[in-house]
Z-matrix of the N, CA and C atoms (Angstrom, degrees):
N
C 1 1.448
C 2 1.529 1 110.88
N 3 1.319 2 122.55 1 -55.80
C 4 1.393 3 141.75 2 161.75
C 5 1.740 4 102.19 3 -29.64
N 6 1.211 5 122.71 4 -62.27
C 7 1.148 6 119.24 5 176.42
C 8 1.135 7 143.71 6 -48.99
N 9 1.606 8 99.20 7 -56.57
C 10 1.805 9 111.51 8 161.44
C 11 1.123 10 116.88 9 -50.68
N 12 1.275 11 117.88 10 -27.56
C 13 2.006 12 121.66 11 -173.36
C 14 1.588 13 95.53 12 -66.55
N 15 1.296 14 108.96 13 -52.24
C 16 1.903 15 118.86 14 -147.10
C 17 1.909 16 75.88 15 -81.75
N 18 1.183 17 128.79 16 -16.93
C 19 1.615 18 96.04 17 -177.74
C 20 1.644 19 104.20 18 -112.05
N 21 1.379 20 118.36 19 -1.91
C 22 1.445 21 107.12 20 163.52
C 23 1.158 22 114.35 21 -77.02
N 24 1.707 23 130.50 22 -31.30
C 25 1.319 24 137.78 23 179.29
C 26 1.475 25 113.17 24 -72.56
N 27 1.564 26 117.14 25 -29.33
C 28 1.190 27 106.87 26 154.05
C 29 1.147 28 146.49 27 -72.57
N 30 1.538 29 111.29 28 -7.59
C 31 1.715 30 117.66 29 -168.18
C 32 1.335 31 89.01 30 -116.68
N 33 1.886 32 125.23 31 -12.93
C 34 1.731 33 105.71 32 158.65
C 35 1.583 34 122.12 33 -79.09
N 36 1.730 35 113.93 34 -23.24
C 37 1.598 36 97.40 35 169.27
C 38 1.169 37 115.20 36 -77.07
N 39 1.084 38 136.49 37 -28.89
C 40 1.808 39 158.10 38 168.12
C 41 1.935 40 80.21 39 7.78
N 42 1.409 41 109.90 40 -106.85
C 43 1.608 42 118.63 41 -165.05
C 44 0.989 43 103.76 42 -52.54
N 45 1.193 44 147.08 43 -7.78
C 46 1.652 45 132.36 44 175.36
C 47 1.491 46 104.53 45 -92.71
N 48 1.498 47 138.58 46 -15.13
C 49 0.883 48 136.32 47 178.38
C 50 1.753 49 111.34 48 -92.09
N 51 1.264 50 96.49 49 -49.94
C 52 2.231 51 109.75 50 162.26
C 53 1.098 52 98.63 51 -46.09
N 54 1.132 53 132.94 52 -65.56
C 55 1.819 54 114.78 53 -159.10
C 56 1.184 55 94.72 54 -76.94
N 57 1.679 56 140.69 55 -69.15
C 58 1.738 57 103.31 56 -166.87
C 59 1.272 58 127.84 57 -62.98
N 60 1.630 59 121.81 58 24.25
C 61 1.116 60 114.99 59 178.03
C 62 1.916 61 94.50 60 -102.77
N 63 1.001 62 112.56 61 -16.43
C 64 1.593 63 119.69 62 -160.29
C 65 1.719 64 96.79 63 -97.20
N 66 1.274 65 114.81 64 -23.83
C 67 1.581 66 102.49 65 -154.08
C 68 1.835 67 89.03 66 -99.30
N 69 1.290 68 114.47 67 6.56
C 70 1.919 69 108.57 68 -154.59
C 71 1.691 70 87.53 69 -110.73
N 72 1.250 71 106.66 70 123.69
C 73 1.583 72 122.24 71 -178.67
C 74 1.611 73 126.55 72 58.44
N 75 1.078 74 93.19 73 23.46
C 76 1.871 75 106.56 74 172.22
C 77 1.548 76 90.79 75 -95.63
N 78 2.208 77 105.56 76 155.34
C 79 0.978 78 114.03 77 154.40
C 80 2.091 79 105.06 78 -125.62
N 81 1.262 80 121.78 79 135.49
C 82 1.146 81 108.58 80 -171.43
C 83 1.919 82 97.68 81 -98.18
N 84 1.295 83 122.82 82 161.32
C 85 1.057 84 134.66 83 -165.31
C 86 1.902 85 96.97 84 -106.72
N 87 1.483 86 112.76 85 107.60
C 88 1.132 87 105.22 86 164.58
C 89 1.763 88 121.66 87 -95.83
N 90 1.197 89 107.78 88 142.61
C 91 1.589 90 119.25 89 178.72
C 92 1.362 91 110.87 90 -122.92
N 93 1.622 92 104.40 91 138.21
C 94 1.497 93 108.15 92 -170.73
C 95 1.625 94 96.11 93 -114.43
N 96 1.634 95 122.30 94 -162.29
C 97 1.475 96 142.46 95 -163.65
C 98 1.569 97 75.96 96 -94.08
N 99 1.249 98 92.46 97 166.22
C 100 1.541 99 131.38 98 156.03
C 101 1.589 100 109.72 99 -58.17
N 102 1.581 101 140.30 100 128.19
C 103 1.281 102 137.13 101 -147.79
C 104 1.777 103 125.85 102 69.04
N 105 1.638 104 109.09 103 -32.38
C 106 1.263 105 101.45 104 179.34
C 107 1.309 106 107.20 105 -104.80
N 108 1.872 107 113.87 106 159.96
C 109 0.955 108 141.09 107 119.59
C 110 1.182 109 157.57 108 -70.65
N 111 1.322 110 120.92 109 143.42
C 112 2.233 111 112.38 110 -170.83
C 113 1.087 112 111.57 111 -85.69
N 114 1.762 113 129.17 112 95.54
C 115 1.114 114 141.29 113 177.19
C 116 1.546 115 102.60 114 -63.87
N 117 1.668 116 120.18 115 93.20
C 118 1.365 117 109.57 116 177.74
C 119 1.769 118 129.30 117 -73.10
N 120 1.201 119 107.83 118 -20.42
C 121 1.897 120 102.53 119 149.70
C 122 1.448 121 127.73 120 -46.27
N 123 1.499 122 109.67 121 -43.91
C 124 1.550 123 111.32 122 -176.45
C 125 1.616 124 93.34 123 -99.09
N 126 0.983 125 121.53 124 1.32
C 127 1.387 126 112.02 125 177.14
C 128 1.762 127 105.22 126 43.74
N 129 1.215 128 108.72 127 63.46
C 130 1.787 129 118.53 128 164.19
C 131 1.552 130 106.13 129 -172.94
N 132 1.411 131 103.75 130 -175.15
C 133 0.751 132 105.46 131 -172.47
C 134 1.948 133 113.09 132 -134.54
N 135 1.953 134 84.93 133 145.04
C 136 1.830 135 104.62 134 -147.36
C 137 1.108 136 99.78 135 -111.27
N 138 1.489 137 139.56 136 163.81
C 139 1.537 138 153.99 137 -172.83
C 140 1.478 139 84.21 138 -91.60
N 141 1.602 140 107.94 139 139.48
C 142 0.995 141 122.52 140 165.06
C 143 1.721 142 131.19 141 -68.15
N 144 1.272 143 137.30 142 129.88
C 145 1.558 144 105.70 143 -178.35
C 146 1.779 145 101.68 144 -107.51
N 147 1.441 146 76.39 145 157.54
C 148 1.938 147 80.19 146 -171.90
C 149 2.029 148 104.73 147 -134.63
């Protein structure tokens, strides 16, 4: 009984422990369409004006 507990509790922190290991000192590379740019305030991406 003891057991099943200590391995359901382990396979429920499982992804909470993977992602803050994944999200801490990465930078991801965003790419927009053809015409836009990555407005990094709004964090998206805007038609260029010309």
């Amino acid at each position: 009984m003891i057991r099943t507990v200590l391995t359901a509790l382990i396979l429920a922190a499982a992804p909470a422990v993977a992602s803050a290991e994944c999200s801490r000192g990465h930078q991801q590379a965003m790419t927009c369409a053809d015409g836009m740019v990555w407005d990094k305030d709004a964090k998206t991406c805007t038609a260029t004006t010309s």
